[in-house]
PQR file with spaces between the fields and no chain letter, atoms N, CA, C, O and H, PARSE charges and radii, in Angstrom:
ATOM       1  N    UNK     1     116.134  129.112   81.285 -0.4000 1.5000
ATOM       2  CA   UNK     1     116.056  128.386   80.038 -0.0000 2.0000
ATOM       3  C    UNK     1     116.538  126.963   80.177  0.5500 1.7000
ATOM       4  O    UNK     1     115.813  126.024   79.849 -0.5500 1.4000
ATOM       5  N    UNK     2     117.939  126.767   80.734 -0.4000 1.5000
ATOM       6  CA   UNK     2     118.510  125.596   80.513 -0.0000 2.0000
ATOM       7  C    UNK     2     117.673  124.724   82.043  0.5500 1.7000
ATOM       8  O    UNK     2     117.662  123.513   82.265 -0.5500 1.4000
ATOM       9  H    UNK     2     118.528  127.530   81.001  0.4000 1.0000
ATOM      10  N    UNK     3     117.210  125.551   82.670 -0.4000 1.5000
ATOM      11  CA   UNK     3     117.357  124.737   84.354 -0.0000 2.0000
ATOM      12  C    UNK     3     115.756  124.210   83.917  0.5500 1.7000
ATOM      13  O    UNK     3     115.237  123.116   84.136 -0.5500 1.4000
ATOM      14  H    UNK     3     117.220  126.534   82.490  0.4000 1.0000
ATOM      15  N    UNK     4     115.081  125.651   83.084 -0.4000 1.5000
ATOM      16  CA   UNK     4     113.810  124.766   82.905 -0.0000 2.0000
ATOM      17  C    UNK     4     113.471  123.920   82.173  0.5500 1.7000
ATOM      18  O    UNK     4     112.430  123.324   82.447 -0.5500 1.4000
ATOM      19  H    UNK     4     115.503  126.540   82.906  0.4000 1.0000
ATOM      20  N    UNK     5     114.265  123.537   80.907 -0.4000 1.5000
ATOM      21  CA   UNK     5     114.325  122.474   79.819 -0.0000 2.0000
ATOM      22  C    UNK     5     114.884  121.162   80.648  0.5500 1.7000
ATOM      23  O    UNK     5     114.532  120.072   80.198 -0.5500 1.4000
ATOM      24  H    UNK     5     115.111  124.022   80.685  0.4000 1.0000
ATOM      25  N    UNK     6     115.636  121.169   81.694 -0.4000 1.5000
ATOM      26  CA   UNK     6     115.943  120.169   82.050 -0.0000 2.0000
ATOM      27  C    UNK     6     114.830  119.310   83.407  0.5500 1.7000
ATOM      28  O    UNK     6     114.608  118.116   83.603 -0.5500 1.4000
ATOM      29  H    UNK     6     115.922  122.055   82.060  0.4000 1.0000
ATOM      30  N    UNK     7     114.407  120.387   84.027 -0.4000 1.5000
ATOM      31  CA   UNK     7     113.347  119.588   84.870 -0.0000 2.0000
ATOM      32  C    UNK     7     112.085  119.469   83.754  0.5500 1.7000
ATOM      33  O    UNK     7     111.639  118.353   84.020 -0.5500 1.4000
ATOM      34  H    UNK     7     114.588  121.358   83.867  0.4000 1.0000
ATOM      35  N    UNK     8     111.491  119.859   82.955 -0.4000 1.5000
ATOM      36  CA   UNK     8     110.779  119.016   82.073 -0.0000 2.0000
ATOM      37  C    UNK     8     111.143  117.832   81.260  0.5500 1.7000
ATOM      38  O    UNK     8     110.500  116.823   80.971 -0.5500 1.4000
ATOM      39  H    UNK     8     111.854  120.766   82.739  0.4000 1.0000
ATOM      40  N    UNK     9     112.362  118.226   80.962 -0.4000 1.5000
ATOM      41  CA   UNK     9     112.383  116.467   80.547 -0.0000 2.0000
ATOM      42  C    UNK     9     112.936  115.568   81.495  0.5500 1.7000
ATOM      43  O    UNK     9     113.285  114.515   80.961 -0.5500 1.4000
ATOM      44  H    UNK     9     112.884  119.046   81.197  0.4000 1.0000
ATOM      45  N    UNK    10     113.158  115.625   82.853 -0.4000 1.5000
ATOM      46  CA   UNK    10     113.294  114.913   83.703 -0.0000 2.0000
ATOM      47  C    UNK    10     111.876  114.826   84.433  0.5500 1.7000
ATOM      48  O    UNK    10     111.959  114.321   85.552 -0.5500 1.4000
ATOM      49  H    UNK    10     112.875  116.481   83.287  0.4000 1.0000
ATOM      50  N    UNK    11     110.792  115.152   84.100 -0.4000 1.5000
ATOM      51  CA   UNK    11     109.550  115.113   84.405 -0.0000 2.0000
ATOM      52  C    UNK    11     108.434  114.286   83.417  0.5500 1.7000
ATOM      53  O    UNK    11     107.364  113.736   83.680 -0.5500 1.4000
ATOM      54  H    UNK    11     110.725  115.563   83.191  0.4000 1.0000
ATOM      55  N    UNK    12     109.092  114.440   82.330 -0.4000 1.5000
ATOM      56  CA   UNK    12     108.046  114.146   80.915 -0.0000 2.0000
ATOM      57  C    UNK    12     108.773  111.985   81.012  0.5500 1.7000
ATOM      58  O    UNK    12     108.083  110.970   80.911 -0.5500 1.4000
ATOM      59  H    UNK    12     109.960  114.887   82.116  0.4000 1.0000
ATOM      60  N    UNK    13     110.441  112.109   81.249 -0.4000 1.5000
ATOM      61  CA   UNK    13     110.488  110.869   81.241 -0.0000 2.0000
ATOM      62  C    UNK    13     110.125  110.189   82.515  0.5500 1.7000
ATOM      63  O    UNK    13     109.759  109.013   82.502 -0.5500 1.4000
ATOM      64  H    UNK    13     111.001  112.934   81.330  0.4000 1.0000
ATOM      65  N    UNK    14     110.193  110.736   83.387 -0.4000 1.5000
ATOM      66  CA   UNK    14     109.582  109.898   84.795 -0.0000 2.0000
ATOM      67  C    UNK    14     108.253  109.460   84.557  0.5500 1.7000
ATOM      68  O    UNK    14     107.891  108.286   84.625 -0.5500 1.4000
ATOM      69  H    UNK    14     110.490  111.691   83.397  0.4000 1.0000
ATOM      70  N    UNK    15     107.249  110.822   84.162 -0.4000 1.5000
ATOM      71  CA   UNK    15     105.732  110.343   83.743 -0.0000 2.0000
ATOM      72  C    UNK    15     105.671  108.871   82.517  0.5500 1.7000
ATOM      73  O    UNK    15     104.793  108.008   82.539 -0.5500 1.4000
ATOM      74  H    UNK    15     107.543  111.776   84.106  0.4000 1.0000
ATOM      75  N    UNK    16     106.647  108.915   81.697 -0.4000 1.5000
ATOM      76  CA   UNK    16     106.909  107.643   80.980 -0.0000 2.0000
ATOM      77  C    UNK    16     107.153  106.862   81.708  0.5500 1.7000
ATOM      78  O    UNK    16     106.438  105.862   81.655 -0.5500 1.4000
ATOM      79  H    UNK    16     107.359  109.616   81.679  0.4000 1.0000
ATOM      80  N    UNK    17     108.000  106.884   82.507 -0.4000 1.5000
ATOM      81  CA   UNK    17     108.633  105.158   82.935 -0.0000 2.0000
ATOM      82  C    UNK    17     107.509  104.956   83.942  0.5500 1.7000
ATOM      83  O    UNK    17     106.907  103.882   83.953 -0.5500 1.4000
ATOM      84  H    UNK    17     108.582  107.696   82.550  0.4000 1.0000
ATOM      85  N    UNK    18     107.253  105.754   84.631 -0.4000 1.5000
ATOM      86  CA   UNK    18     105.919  105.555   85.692 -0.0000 2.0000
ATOM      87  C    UNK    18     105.058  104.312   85.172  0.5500 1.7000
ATOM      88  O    UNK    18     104.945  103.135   85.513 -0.5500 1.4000
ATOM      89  H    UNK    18     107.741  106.627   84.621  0.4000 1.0000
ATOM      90  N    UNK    19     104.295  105.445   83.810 -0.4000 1.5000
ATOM      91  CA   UNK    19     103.228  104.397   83.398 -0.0000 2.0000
ATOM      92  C    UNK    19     103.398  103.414   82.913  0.5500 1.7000
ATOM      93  O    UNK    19     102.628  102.461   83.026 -0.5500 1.4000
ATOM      94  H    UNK    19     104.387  106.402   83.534  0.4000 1.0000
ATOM      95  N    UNK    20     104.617  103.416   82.153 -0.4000 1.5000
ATOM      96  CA   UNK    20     105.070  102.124   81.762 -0.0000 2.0000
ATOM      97  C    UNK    20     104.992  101.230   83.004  0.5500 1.7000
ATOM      98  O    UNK    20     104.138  100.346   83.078 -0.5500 1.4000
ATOM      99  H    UNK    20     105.243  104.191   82.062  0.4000 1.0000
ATOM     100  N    UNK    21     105.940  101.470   84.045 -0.4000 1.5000
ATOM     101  CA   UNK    21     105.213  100.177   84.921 -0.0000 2.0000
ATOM     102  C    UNK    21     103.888   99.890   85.345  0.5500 1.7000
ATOM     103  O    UNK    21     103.436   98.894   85.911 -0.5500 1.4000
ATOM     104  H    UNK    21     106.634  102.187   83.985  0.4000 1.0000
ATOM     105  N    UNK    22     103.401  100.836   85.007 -0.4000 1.5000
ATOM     106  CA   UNK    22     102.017  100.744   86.079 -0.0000 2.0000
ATOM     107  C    UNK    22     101.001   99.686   84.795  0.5500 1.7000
ATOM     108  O    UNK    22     100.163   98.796   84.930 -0.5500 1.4000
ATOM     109  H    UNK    22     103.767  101.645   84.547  0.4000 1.0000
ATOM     110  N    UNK    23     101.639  100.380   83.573 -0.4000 1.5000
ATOM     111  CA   UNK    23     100.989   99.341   82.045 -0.0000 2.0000
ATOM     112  C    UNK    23     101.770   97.570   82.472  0.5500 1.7000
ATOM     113  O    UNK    23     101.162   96.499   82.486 -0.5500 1.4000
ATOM     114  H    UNK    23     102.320  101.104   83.463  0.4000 1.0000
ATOM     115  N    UNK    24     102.730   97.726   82.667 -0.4000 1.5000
ATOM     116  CA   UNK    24     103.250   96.075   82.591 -0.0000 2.0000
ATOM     117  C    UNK    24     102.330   95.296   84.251  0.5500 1.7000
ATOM     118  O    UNK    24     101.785   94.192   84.247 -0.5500 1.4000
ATOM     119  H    UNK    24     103.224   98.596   82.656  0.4000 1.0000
ATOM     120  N    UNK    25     102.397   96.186   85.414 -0.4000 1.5000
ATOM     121  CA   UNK    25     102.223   95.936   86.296 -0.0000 2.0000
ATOM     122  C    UNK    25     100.284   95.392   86.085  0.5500 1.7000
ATOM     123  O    UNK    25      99.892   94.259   86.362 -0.5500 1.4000
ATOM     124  H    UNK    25     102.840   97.082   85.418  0.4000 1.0000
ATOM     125  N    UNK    26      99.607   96.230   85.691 -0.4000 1.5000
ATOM     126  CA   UNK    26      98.191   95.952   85.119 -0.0000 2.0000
ATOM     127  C    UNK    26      98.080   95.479   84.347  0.5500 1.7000
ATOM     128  O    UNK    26      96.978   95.769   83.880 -0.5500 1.4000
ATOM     129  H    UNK    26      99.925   97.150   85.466  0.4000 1.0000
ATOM     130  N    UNK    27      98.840   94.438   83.454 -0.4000 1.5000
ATOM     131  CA   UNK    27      98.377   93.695   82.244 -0.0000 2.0000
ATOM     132  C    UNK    27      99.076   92.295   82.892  0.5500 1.7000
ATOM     133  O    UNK    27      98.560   91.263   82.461 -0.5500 1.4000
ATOM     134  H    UNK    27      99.735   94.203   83.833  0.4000 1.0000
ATOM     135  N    UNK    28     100.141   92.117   83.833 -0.4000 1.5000
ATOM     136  CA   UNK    28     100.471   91.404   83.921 -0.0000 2.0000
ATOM     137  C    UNK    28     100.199   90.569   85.425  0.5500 1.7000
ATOM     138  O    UNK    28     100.310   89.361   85.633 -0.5500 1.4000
ATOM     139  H    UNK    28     100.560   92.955   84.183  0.4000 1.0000
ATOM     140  N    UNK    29      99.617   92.185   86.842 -0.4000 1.5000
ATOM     141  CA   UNK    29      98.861   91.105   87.481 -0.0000 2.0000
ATOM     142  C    UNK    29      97.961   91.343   87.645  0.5500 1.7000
ATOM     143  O    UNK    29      97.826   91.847   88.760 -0.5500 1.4000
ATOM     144  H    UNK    29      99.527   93.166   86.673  0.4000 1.0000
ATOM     145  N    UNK    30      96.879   91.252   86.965 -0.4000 1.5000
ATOM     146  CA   UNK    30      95.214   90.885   86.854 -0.0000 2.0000
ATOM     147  C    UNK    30      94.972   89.608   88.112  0.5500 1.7000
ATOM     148  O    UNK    30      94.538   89.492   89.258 -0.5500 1.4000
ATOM     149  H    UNK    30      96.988   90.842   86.059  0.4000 1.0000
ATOM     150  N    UNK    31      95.728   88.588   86.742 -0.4000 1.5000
ATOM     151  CA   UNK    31      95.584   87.027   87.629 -0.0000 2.0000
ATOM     152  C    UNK    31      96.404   86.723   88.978  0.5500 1.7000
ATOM     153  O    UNK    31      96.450   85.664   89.604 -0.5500 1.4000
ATOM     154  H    UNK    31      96.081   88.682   85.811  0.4000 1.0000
ATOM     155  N    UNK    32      97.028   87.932   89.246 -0.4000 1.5000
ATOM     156  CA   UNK    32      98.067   86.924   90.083 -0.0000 2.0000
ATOM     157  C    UNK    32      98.222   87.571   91.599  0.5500 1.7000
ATOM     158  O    UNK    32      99.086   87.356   92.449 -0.5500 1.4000
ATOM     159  H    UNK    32      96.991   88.792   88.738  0.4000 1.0000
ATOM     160  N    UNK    33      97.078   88.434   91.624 -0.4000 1.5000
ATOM     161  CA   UNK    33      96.887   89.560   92.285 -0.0000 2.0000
ATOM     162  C    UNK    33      95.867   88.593   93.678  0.5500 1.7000
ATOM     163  O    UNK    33      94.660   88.421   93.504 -0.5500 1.4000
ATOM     164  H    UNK    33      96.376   88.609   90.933  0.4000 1.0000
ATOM     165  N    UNK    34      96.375   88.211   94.605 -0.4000 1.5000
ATOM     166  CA   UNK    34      95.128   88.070   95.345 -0.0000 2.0000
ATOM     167  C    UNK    34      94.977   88.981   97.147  0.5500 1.7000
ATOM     168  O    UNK    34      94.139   88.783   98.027 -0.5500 1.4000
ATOM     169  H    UNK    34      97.355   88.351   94.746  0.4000 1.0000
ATOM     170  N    UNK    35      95.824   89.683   97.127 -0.4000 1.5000
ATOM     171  CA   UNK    35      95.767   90.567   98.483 -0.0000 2.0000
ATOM     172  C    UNK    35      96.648   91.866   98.279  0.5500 1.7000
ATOM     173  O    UNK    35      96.679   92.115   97.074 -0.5500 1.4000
ATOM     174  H    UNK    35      96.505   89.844   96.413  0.4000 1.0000
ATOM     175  N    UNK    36      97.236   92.607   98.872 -0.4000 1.5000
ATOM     176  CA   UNK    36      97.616   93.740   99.137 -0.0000 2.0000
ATOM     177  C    UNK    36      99.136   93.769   98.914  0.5500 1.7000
ATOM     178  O    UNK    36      99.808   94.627   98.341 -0.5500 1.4000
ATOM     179  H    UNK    36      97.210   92.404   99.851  0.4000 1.0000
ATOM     180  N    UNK    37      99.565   92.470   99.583 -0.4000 1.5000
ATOM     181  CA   UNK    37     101.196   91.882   99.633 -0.0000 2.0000
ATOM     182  C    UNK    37     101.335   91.887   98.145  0.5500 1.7000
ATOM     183  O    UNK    37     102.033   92.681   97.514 -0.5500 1.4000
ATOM     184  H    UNK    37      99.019   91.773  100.047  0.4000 1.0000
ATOM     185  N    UNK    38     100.504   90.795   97.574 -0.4000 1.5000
ATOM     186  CA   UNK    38     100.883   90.789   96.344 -0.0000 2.0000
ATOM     187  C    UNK    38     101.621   91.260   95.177  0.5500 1.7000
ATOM     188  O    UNK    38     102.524   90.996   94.383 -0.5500 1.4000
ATOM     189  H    UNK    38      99.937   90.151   98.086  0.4000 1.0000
ATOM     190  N    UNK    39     100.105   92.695   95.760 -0.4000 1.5000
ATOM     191  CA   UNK    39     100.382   94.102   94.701 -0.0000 2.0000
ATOM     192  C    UNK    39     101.889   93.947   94.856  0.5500 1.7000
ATOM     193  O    UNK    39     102.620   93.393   94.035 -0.5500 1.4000
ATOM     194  H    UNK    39      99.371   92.909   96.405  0.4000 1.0000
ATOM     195  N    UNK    40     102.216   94.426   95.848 -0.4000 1.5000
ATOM     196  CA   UNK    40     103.243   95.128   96.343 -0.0000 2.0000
ATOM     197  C    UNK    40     104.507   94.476   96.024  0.5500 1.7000
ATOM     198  O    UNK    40     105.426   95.160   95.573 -0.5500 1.4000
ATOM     199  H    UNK    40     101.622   94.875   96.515  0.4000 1.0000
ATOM     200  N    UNK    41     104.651   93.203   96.214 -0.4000 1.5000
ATOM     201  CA   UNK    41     105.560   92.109   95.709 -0.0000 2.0000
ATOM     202  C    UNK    41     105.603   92.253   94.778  0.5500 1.7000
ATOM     203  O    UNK    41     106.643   92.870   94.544 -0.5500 1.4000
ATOM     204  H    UNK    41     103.904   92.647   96.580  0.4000 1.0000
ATOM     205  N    UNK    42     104.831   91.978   93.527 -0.4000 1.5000
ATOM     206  CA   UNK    42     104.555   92.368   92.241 -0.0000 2.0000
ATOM     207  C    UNK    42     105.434   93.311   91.822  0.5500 1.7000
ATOM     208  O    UNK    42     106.432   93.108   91.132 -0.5500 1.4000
ATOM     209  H    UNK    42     103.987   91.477   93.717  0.4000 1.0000
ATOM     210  N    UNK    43     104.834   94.921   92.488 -0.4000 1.5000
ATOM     211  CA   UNK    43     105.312   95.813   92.032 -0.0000 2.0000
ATOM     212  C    UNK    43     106.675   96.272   92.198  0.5500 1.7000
ATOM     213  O    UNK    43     107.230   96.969   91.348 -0.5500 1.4000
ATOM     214  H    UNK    43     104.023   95.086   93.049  0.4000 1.0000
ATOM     215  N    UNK    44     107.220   95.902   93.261 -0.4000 1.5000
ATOM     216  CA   UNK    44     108.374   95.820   93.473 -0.0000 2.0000
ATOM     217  C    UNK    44     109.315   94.918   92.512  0.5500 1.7000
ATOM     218  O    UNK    44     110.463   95.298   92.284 -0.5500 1.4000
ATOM     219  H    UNK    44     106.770   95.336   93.951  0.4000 1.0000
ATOM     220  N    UNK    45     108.759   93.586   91.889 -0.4000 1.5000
ATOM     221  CA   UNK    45     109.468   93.304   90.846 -0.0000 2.0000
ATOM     222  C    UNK    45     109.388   93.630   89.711  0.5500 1.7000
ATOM     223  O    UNK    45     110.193   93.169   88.902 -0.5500 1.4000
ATOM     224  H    UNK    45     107.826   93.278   92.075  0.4000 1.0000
ATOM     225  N    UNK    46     108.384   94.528   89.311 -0.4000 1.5000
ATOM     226  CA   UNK    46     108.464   95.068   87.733 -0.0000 2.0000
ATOM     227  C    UNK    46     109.364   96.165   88.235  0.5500 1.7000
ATOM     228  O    UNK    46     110.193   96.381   87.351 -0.5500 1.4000
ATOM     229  H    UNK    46     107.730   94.902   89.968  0.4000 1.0000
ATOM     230  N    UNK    47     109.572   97.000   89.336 -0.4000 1.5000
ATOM     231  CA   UNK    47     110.683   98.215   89.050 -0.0000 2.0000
ATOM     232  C    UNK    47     111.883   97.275   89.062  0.5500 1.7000
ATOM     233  O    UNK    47     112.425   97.193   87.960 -0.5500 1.4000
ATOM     234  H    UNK    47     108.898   96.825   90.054  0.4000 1.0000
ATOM     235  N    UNK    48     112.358   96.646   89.896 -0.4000 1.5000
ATOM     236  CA   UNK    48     113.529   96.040   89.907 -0.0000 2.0000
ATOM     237  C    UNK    48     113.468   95.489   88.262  0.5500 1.7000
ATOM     238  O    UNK    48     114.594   95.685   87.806 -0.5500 1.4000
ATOM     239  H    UNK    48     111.918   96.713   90.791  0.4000 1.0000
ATOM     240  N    UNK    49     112.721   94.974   87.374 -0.4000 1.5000
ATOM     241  CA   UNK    49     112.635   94.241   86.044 -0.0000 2.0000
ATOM     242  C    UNK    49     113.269   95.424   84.813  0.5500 1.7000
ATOM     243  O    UNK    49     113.957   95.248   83.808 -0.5500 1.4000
ATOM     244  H    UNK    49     111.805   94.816   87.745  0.4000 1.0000
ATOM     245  N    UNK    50     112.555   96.913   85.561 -0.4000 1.5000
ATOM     246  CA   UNK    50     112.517   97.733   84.439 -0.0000 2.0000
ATOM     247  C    UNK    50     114.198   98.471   84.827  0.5500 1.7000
ATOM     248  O    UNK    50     114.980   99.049   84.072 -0.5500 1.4000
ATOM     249  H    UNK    50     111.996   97.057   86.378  0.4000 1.0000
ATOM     250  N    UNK    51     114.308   98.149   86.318 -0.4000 1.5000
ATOM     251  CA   UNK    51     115.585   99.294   86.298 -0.0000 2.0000
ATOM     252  C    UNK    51     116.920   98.540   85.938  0.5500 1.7000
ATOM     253  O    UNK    51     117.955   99.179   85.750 -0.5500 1.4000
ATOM     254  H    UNK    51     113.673   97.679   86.931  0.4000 1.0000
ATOM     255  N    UNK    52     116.869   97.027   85.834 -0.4000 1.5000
ATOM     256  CA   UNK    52     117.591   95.922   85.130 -0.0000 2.0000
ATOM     257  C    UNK    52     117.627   96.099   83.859  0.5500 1.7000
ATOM     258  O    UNK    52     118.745   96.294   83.382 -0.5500 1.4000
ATOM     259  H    UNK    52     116.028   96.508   85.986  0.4000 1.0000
ATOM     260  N    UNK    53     116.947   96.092   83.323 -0.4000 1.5000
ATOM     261  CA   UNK    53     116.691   96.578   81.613 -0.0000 2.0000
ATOM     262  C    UNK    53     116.866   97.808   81.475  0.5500 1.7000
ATOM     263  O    UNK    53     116.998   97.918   80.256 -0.5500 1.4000
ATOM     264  H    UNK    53     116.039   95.934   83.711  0.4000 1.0000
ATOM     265  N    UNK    54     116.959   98.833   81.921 -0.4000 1.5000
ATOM     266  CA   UNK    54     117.405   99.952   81.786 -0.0000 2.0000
ATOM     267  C    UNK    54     119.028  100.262   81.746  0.5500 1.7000
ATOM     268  O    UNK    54     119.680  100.999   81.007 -0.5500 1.4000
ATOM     269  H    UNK    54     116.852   98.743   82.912  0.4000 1.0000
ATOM     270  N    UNK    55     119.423   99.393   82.850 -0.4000 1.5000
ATOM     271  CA   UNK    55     120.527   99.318   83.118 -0.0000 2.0000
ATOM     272  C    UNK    55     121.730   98.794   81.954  0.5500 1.7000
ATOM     273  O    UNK    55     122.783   99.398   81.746 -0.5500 1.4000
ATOM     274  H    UNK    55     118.894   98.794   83.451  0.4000 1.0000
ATOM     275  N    UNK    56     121.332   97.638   81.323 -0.4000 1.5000
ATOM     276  CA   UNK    56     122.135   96.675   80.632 -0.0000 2.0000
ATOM     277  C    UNK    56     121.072   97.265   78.942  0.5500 1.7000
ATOM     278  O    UNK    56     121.618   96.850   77.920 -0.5500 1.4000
ATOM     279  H    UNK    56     120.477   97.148   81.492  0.4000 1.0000
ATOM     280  N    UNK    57     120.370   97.714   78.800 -0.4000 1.5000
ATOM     281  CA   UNK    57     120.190   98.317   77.293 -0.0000 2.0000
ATOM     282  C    UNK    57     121.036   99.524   77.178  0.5500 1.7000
ATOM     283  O    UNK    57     121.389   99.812   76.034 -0.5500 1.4000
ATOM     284  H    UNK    57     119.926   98.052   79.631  0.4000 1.0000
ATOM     285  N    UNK    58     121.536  100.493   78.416 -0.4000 1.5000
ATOM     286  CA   UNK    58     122.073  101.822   78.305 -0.0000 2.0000
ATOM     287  C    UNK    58     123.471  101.426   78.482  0.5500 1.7000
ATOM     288  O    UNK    58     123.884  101.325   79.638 -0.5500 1.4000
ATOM     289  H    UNK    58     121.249  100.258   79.345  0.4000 1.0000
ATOM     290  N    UNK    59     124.294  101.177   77.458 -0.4000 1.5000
ATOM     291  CA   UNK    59     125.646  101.248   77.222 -0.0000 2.0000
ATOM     292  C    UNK    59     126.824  101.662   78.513  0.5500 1.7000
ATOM     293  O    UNK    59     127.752  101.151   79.140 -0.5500 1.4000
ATOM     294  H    UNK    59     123.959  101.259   76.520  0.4000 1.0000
ATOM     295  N    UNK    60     126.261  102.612   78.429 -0.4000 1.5000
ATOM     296  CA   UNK    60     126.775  103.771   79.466 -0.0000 2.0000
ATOM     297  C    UNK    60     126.886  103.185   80.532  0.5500 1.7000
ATOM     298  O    UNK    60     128.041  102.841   80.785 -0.5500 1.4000
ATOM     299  H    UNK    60     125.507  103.028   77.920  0.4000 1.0000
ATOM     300  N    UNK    61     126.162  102.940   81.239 -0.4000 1.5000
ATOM     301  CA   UNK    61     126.101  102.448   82.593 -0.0000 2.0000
ATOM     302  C    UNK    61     126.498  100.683   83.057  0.5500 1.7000
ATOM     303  O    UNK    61     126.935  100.421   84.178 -0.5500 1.4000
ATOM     304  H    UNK    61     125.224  103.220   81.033  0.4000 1.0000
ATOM     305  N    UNK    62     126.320   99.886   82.269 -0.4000 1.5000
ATOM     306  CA   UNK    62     127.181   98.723   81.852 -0.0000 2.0000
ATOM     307  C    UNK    62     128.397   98.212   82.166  0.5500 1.7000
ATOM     308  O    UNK    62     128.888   97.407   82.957 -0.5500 1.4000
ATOM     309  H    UNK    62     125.965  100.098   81.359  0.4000 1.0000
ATOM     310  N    UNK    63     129.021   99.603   80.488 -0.4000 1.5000
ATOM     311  CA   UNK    63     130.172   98.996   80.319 -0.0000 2.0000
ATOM     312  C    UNK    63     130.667  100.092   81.232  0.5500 1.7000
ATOM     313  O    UNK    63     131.844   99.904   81.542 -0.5500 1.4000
ATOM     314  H    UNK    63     128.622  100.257   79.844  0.4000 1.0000
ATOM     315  N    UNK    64     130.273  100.895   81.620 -0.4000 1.5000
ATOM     316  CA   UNK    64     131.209  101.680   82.667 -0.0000 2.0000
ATOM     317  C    UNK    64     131.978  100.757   83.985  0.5500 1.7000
ATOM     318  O    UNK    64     133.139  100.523   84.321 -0.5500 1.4000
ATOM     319  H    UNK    64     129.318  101.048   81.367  0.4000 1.0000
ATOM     320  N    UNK    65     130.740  100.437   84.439 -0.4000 1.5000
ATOM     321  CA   UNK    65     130.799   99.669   85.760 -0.0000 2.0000
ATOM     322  C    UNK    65     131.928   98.471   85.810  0.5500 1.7000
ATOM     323  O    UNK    65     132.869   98.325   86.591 -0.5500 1.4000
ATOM     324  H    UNK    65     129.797  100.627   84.166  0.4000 1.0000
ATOM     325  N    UNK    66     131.404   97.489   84.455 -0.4000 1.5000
ATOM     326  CA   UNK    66     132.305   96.806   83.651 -0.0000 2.0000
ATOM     327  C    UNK    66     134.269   97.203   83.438  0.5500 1.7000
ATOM     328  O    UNK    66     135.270   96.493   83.534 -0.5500 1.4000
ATOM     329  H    UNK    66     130.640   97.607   83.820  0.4000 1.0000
ATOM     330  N    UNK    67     134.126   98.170   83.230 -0.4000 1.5000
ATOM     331  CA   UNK    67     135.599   98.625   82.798 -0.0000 2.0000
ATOM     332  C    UNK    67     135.860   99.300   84.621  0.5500 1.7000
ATOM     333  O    UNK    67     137.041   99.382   84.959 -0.5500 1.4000
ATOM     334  H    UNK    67     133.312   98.746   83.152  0.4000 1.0000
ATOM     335  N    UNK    68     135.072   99.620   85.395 -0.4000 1.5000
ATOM     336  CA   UNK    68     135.489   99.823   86.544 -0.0000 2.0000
ATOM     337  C    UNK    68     136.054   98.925   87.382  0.5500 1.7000
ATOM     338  O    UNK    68     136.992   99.235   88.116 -0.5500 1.4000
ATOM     339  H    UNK    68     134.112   99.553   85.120  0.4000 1.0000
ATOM     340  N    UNK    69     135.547   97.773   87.347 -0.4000 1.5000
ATOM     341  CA   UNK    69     136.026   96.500   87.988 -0.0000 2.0000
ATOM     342  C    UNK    69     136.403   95.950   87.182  0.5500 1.7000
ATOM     343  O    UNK    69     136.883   94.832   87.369 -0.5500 1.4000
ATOM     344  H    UNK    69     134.785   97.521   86.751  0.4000 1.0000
């Protein structure tokens, strides 16, 4: 019960944040896209963009770190 409620919603939000990048990553490089590197450069900065914003909107993890040092 509990082990399977928890890998679905650790499944249902991954499939979210996934597409979410893959939505910012395709709307944002259309234009800016001209080889393979790109992509990849690219994509590597929308996760680093999203796991920054994840980071500093979630309280938790913040001010923890914050009050740790």
């Amino acid at each position: 019960g509990t082990l399977l409620t928890m890998l679905v919603s650790f499944a249902i939000v991954g499939l979210i944040e996934e597409a979410s990048k893959l939505w910012v990553l395709s709307r944002a490089g259309t234009s800016l896209i001209r080889s393979i590197d790109d992509a990849v450069q690219l994509g590597i900065l929308v996760a680093i963009g999203f796991a920054f914003a994840e980071n500093v909107t979630n309280s938790g993890y913040f001010l923890g770190f914050v009050r740790e040092f």
